[in-house]
N, C-alpha and C positions, 0 to 999 in steps of 0.2 A: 555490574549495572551498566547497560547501555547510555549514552548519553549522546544526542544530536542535538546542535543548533542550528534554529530556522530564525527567520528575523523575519519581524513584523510584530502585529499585535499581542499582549501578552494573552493568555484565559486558560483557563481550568475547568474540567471535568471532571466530577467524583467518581471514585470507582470503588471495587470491594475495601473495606477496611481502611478509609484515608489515602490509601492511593490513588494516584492522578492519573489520568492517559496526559494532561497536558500541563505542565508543572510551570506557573509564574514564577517570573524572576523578576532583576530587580529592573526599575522602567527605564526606558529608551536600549535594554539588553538585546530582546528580540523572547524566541521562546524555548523554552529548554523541553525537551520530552525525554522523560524521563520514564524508561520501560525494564523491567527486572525480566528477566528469559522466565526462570523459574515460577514463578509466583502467578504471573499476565500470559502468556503465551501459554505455558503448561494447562494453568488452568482453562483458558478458553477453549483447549485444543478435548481436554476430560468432557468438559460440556458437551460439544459437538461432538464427539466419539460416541455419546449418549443418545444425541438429538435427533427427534421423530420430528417432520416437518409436519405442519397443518396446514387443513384445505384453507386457511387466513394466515398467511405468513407476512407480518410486518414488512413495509415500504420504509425504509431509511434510505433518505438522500442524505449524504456524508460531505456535504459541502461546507464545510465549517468557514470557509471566510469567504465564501462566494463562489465566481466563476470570474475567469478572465473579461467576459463583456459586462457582467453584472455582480458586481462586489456583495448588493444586498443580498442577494439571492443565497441563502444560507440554507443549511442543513432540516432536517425534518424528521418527524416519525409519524406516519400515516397505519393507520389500521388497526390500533393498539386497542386491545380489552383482558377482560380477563385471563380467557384462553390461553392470551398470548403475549401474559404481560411476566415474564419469566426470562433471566441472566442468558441462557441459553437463545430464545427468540432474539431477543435486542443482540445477542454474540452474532447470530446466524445474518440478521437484518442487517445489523455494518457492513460486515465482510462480502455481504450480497450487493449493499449499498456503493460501496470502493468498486467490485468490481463491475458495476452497470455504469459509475459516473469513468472511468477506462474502458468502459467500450462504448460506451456516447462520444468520449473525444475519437477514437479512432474512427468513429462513422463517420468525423467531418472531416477525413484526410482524404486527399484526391483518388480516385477510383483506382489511376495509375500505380498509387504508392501500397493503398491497400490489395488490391492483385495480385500483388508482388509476395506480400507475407505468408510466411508457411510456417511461423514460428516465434513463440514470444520468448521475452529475457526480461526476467524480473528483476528489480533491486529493493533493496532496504528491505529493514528489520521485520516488518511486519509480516512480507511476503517470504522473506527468508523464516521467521522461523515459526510458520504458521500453513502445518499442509492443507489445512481446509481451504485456506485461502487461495491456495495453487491451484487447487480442484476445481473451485470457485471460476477461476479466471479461464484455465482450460475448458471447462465447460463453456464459459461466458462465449470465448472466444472461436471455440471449434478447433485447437490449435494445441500441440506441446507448449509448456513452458519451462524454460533453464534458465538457470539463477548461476552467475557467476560464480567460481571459487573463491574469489576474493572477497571478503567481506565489505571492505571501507571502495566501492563501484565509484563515489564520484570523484575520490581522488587518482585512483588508477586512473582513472575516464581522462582527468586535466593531466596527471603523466604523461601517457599517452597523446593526447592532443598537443601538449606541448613538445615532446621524440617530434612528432611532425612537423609541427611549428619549424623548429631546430635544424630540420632534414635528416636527424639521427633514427626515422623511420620515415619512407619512402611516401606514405600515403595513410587515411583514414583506414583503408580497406587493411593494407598491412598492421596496421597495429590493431585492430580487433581479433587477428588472427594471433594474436600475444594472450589472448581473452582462453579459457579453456570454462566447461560450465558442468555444472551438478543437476540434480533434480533439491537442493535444499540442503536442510539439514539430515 
């Protein structure tokens, strides 16, 4: 079972059978997410191996605790009926949702920095072990995307930044070349 801790508000979301995407714990902890590979990713990955889009394909904003200028500003689901009120639509509508609210922030990066990109690098759980989501984002983006070899990115990341820190690696530039990358799982 995967297990990350993010800190801030606790909540919960129901999912198939009593499981959580976002699993409470105890108060002033932060928040525990709690995702099984097998069970969550397996299964949503069956759905979308199956999924025929429609000409009304659900709008999910996936902003669950805001945005950096505006905290209210929370998450949504636009368009929803019959049609398209099915496991699979709401799977496809997240994961469409994640990757439009990643390319909204990238559109507000100076013109200079985005120019420059020819290539994305995923991390965490969701994007590692979830190829629709890959797809999802290369598409989004017009661009390859590589996912680290290494699982656990943001403590490699402070390794690394600390080798420099250190002077026990020369530069940022050098030690991402320590970095080797996959397409996933």
């Amino acid at each position: 079972m995967y297990r990350t801790w993010c800190f801030g508000r606790s909540a919960a979301v129901p999912f198939i059978s009593a499981m959580r995407l976002l699993e409470p714990t105890r108060p002033g902890s932060g928040r525990l997410f709690t995702v099984s590979r097998p069970p969550l990713y397996g299964k949503m990955e069956e759905l979308l191996d199956r999924f025929r889009p429609l000409a009304r394909p659900l709008q999910v904003s996936t902003r669950f605790y805001g945005t950096r200028t505006d905290p209210e500003q929370t998450g949504s689901i636009r368009g929803i009926g019959p049609d398209n009120f099915t496991p699979a639509h709401l799977v496809s509508g997240f994961l469409e949702g994640m990757a439009d609210e990643l390319f909204d922030f990238c559109k507000r990066l100076p013109d200079a920095v985005r120019g420059r990109m020819r290539q994305l690098v995923g991390s965490g759980n969701a994007i590692r072990h979830n190829r629709h989501l890959r797809r999802i984002c290369e598409e989004r983006f017009g661009m390859p995307l590589s996912i680290p070899r290494v699982a656990e990115e943001a403590s490699v990341g402070a390794a690394l930044h600390a080798a420099v820190g250190l002077g026990i690696v020369k530069d940022h530039r050098s030690a991402g070349r320590c970095l080797t990358y996959g397409c996933g799982e």
